[in-house]
C-alpha positions as CSV (number, residue, x, y, z in Angstrom):
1,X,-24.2,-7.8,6.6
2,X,-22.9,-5.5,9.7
3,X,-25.5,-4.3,12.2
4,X,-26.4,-1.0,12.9
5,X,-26.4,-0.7,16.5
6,X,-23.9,2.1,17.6
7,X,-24.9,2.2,21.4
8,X,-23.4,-1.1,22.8
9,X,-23.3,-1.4,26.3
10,X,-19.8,-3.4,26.2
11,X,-17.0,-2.8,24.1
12,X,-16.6,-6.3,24.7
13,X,-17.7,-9.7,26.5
14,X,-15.7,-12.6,27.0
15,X,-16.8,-16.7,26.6
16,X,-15.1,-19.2,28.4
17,X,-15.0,-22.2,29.8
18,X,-13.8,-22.7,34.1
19,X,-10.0,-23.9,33.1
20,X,-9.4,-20.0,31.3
21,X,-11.2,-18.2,33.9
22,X,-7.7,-16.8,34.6
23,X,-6.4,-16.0,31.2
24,X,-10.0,-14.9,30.0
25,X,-9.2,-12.4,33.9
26,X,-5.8,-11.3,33.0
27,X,-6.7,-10.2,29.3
28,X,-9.8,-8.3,30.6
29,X,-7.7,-6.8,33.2
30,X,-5.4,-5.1,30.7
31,X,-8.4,-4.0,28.7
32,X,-11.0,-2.7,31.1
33,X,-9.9,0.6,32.2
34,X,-10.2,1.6,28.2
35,X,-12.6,-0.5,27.0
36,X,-16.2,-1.3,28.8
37,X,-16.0,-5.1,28.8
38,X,-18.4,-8.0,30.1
39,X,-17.1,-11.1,32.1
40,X,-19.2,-12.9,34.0
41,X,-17.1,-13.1,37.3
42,X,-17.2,-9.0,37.5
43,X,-21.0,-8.9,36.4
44,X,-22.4,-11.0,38.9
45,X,-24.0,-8.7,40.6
46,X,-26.0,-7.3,37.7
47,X,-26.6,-10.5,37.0
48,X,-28.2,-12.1,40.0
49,X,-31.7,-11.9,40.5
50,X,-32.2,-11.8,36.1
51,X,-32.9,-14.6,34.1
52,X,-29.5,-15.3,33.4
53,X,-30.5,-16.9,30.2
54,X,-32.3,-14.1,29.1
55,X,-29.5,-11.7,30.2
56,X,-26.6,-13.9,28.8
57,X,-28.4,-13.8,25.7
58,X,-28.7,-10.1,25.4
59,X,-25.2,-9.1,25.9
60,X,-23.6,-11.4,23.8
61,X,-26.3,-10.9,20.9
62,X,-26.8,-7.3,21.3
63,X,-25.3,-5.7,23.9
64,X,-21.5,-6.1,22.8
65,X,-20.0,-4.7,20.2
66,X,-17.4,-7.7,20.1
67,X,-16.9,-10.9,21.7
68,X,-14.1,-13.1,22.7
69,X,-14.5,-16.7,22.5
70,X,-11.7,-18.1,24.8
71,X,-12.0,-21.5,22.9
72,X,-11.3,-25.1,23.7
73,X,-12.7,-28.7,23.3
74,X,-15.7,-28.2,25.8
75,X,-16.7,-24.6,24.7
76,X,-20.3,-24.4,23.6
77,X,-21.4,-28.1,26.1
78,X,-21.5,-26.1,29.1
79,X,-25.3,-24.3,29.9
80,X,-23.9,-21.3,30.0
81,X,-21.3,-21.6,27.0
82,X,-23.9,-23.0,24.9
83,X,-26.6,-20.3,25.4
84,X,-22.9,-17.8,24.7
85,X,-23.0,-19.9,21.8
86,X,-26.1,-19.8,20.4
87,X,-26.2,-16.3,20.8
88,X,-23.1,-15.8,18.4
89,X,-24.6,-18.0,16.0
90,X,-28.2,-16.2,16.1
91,X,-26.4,-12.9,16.0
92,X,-24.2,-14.2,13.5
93,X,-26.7,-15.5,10.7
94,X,-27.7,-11.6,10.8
95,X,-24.4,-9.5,10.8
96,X,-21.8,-12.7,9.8
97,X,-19.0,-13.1,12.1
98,X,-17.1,-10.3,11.8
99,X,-17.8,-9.3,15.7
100,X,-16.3,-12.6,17.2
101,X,-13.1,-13.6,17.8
102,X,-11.5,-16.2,19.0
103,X,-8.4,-17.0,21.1
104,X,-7.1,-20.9,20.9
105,X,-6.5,-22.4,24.5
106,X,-5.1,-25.7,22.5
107,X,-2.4,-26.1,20.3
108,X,-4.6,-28.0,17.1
109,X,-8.3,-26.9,18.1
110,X,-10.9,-28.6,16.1
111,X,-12.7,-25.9,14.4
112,X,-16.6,-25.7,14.7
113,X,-18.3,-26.9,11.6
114,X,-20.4,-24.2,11.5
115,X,-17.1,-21.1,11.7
116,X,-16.1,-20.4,8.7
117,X,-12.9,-21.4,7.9
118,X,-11.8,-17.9,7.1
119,X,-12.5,-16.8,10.7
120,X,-9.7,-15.3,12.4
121,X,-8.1,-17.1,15.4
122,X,-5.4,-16.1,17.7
123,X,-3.0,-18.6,19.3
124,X,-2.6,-18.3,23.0
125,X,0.4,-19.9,23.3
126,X,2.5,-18.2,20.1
127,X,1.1,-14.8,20.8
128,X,0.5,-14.6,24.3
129,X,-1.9,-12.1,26.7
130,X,-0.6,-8.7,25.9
131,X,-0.2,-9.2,21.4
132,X,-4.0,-11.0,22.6
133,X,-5.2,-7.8,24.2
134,X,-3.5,-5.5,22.0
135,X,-6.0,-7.3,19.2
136,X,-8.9,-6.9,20.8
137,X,-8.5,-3.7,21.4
138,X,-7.7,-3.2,17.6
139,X,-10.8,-5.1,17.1
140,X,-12.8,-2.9,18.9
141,X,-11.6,0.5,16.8
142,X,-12.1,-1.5,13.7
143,X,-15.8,-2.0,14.6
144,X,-16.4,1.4,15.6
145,X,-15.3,1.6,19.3
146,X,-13.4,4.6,20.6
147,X,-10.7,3.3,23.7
148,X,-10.6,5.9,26.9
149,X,-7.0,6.7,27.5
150,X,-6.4,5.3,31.1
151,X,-6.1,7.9,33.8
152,X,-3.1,7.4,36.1
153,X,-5.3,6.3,39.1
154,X,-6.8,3.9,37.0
155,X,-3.3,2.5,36.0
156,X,-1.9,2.2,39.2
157,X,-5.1,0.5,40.3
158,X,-4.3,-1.9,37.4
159,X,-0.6,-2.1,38.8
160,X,-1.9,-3.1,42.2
161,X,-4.1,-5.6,40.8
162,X,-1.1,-7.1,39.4
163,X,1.4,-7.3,42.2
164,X,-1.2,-8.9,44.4
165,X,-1.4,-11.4,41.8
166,X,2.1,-12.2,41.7
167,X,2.0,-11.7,45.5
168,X,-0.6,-15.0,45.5
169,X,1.8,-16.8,43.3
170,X,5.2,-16.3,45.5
171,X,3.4,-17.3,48.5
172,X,1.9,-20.1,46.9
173,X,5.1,-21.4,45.2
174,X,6.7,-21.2,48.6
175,X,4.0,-23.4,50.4
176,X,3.2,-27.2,51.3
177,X,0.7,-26.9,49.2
178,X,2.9,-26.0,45.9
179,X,4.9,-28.5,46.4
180,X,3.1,-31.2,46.1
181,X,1.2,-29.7,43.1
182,X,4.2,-29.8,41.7
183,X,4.9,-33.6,42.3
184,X,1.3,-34.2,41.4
185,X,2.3,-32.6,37.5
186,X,5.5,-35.0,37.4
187,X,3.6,-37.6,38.0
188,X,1.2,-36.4,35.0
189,X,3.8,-35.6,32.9
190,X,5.6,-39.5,33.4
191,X,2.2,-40.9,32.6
192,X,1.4,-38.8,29.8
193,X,4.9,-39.5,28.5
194,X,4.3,-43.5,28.7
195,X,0.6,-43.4,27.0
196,X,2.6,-41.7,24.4
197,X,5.4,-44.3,24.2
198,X,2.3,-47.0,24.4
199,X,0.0,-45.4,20.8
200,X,3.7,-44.7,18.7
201,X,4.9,-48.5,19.8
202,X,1.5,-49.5,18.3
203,X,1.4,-47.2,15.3
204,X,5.5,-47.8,14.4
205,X,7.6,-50.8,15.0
206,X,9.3,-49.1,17.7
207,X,10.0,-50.7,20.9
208,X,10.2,-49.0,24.0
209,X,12.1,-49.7,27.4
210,X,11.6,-47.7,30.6
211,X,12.7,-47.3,33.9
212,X,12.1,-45.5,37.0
213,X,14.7,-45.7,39.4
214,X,13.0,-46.5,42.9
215,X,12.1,-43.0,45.2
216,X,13.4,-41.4,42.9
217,X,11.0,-39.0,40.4
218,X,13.1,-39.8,37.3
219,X,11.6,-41.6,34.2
220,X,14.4,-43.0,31.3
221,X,12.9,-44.5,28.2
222,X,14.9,-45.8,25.5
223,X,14.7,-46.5,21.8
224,X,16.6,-47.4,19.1
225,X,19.8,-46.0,20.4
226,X,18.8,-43.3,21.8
227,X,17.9,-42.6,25.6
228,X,15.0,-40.0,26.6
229,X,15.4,-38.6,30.5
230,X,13.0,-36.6,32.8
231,X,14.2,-36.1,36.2
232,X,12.6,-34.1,38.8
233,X,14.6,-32.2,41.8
234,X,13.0,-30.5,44.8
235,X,14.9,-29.9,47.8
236,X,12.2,-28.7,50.4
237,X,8.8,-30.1,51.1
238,X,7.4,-26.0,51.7
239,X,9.2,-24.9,48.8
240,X,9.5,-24.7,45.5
241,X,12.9,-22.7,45.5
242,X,15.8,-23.7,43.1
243,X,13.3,-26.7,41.6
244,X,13.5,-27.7,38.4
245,X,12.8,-30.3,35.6
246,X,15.5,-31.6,33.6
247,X,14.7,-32.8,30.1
248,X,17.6,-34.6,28.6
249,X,18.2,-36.7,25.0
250,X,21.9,-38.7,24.9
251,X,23.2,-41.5,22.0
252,X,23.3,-44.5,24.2
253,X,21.8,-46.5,26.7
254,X,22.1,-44.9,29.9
255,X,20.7,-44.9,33.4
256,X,19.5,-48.2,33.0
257,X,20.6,-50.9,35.8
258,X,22.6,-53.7,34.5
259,X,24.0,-52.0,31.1
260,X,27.1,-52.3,29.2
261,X,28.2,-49.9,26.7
262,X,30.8,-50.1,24.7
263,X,31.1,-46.6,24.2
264,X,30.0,-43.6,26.7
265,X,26.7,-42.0,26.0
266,X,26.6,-38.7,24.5
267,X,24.1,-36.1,25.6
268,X,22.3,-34.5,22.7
269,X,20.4,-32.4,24.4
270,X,19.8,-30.5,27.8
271,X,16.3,-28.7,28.8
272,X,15.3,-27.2,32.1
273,X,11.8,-26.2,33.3
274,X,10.6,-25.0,36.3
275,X,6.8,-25.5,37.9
276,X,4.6,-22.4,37.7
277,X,1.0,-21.7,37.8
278,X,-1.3,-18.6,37.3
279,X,-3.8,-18.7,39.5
280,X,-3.2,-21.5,41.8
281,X,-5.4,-23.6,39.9
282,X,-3.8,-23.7,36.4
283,X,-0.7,-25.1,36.8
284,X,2.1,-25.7,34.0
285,X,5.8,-25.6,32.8
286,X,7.9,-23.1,31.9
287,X,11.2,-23.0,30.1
288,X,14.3,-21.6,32.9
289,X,15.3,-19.2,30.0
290,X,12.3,-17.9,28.1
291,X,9.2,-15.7,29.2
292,X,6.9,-17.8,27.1
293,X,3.3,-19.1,28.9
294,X,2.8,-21.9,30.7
295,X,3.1,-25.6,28.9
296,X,0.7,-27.9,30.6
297,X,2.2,-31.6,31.3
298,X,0.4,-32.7,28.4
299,X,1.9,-30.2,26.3
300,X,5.0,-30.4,28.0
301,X,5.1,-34.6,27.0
302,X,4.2,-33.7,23.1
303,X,7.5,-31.7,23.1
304,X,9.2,-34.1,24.8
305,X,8.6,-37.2,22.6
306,X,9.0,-34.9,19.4
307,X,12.1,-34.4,20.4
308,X,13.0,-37.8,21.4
309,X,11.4,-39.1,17.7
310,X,13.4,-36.6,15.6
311,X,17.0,-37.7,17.6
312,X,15.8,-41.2,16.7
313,X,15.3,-40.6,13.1
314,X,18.5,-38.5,13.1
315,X,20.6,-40.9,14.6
316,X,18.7,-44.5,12.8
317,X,19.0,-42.3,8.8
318,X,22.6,-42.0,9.7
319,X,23.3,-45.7,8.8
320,X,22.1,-45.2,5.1
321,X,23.2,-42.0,4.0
């Protein structure tokens, strides 16, 4: 059953855990000249000197008239995302979950057992922070909430807020310090890459050879005729200008020391990616031609092998058809 409060305090509060601090930011930034919303980072002040429980509990049980679960594995363990949580639930058993919505920080989350399977959930990554905000704000109007049209101070506060954002993220790009988070996330990104190689050699009868070429920051592994190639290229050591990631597939052996082939490897396939980050402290991939968010290395290495298995299969199916 729906609850009959009409005077909410917030429009809408956020839940998240540390990592999405920034996304769970960015999305509230777009909505909070039209909406009143609740995130903890822009509360604290009210907050301190309450019994934070007790006041946690209130605004995400009563207070709000939605909330947004930013949701990963983790959400719900924390002390304060599992008082969040237990709110939603209490509130829940009373008005049913129509109020709470949930954004996906993970590709395949592993659903609560107590959501119902019919709750709606918005991927991060497909969708991205404007379609993400743009539903919320929908959200909102569905439930009875009335958005305040933004005043042009109000936007070009918004715009400020923006430009000193990307601001952060060109000087930090362009620093010591970017750099070697960047060769820090190739490094993550060869490892994830070989734990994958390690659970599919024990799960297939695949075999798997690699090599990295000494001072360099390449990794080749190779398969069943077909050759899978990261290479990492950064000219400056205060600089992240002109750096990229190349991700390449060719038929063939290649790069390997001490190889014959009777034929020249073919290239299949040709990906480049260049280091970003958000905030300084989320840090990820993104594709040289597309707009789409960040991939984390992890993510980054799933894409990778997926596309190294299906040029595998491709190539190996070719002998019987």
């Amino acid at each position: 059953m729906s609850s009959n409060n009409t005077n909410y305090k917030y429009d809408v509060a956020f839940s998240f855990l540390e990592q999405d601090e920034s996304v769970a930011t960015q999305i509230h930034d777009l909505l909070q000249e039209r909406l009143s919303t609740f995130i903890y980072t822009d509360r604290q002040k009210e907050i301190a000197g309450t019994d934070g429980e007790k006041t946690f509990n209130e605004v995400f049980c009563k207070q709000s008239r939605i909330v947004v679960v930013f949701y990963r594995e983790g959400w719900g363990d924390t002390p304060w995302t599992r008082i969040e949580q237990t709110a939603i639930r209490n509130r829940a058993y009373e008005e049913g979950y129509g109020f709470v919505l949930f954004i996906t920080m993970e590709p395949s989350p592993q659903i609560p057992q107590w959501l119902p399977k019919t709750q709606i959930w918005i991927g991060l990554k497909r969708w991205g922070v404007d379609v993400a905000a743009g539903v919320i704000e929908a959200r909102v109007q569905e439930t009875g909430g009335t958005p305040k049209e933004e005043t042009t101070v109000q936007r070009a506060k918004r715009k400020e807020r923006d430009i000193e954002r990307m601001k952060a993220r060109n000087a930090f790009l362009n620093s010591d310090d970017g750099v070697k988070a960047a060769n820090k996330e190739v490094d993550n990104l060869f490892l994830e890459l070989q734990t994958l190689c390690d659970t599919i050699a024990t799960e297939t009868g695949w075999t798997f050879e690699k090599h990295q070429p000494p001072s360099e920051k390449t990794l080749l592994i190779y398969s069943c005729g077909i050759t899978l190639a990261h290479g990492w290229g950064c000219r400056w050591s205060n600089t992240l200008e002109d750096a990229y990631l190349f991700i390449r597939t060719w038929r063939g052996k290649r790069g390997f020391p001490n190889i014959w082939n009777p034929s020249e490897p073919v290239m299949l396939n040709e990906f480049i990616f260049s280091f970003d980050t958000q905030d300084t402290i989320q840090f990820g991939w993104k594709k040289s031609d597309s707009s789409e968010r960040l991939l984390s290395s992890k993510q980054l290495a799933e894409f990778s092998m997926k596309l190294f298995v299906d040029a595998i299969h491709q190539l190996q199916t070719q002998k019987y058809e």
